[in-house]
C-alpha positions as a Markdown table, in Angstrom:
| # | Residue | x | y | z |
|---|---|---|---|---|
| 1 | Unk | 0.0 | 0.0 | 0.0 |
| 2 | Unk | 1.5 | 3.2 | -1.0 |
| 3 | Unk | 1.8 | 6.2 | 1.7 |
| 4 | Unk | -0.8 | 8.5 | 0.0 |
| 5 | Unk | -3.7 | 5.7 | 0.1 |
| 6 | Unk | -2.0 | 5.3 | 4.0 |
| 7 | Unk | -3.0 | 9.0 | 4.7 |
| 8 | Unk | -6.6 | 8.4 | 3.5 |
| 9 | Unk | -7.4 | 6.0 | 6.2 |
| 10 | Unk | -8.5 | 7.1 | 9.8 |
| 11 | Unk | -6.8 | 6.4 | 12.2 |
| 12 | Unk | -8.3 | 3.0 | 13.7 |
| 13 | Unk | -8.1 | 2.2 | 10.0 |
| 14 | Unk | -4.4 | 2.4 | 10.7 |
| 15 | Unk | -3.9 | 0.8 | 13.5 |
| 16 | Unk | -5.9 | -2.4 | 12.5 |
| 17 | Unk | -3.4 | -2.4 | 9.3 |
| 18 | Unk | -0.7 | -2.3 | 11.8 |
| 19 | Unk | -1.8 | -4.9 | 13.4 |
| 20 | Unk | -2.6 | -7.2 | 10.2 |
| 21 | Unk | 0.8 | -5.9 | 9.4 |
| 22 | Unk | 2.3 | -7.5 | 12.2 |
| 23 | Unk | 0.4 | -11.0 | 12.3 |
| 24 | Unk | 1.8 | -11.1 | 8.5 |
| 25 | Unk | 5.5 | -10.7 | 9.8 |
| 26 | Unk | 4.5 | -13.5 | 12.4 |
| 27 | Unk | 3.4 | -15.6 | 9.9 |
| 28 | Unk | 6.2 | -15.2 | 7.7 |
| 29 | Unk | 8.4 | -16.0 | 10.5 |
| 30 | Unk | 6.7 | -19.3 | 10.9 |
| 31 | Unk | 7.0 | -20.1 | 7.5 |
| 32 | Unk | 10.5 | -19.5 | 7.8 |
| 33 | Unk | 11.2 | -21.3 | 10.6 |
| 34 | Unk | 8.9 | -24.5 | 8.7 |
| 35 | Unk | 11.2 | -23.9 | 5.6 |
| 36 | Unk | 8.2 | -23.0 | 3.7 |
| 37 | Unk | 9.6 | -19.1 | 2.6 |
| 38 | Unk | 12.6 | -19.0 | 0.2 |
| 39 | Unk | 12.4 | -15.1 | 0.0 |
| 40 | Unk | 13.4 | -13.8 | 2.9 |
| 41 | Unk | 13.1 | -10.3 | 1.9 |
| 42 | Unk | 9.8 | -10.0 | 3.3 |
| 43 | Unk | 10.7 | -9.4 | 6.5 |
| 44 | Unk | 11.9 | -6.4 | 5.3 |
| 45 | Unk | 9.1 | -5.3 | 3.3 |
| 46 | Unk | 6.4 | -5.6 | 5.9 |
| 47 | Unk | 8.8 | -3.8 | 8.6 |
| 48 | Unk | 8.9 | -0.8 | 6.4 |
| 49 | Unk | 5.3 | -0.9 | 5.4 |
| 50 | Unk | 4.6 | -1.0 | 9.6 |
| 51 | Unk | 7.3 | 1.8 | 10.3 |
| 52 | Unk | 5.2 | 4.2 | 7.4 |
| 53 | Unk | 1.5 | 3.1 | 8.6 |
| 54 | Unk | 3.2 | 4.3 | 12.3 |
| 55 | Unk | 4.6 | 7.1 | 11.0 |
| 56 | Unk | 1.2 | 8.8 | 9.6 |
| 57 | Unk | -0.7 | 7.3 | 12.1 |
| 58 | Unk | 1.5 | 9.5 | 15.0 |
| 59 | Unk | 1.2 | 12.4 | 12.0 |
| 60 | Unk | -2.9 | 11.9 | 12.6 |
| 61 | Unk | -2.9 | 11.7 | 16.3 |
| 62 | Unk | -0.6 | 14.9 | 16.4 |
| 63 | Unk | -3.3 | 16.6 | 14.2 |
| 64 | Unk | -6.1 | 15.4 | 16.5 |
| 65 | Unk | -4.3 | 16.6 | 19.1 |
| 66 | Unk | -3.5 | 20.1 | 17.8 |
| 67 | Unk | -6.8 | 20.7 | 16.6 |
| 68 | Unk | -8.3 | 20.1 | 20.0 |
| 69 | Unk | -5.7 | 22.3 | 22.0 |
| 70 | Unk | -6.7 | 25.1 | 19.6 |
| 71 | Unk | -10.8 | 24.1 | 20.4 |
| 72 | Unk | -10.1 | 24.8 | 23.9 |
């Protein structure tokens, strides 16, 4: 998923592909570890695709945050 269709979702959006994102990188371990995975670039791959959702997601929450300390 590329980083502008991450910054259209809200933000449980983004934290339930986080946590997707991290059963996949269990799985993939366990695959690994069954000798079922040849690529092992994965691993990789679904890192960097958790550290961007987490980025954006943190960018939202700041938002959220900002626009309710200027409500007040």
């Amino acid at each position: 998923m590329s980083v502008e269709n991450l910054r259209e979702l809200s933000i449980l959006e983004l934290e339930n592909k986080i946590l997707d994102l991290k059963k996949e990188l269990m799985e993939s371990r366990f695959a690994l570890a069954t000798s079922q995975l040849e690529d092992t670039s994965i691993f990789k791959k679904i890192k960097k695709e958790i550290a961007q959702t987490n980025t954006i997601l943190n960018e939202k929450k700041y938002e959220e945050k900002m626009k309710a300390s200027t409500n007040d």
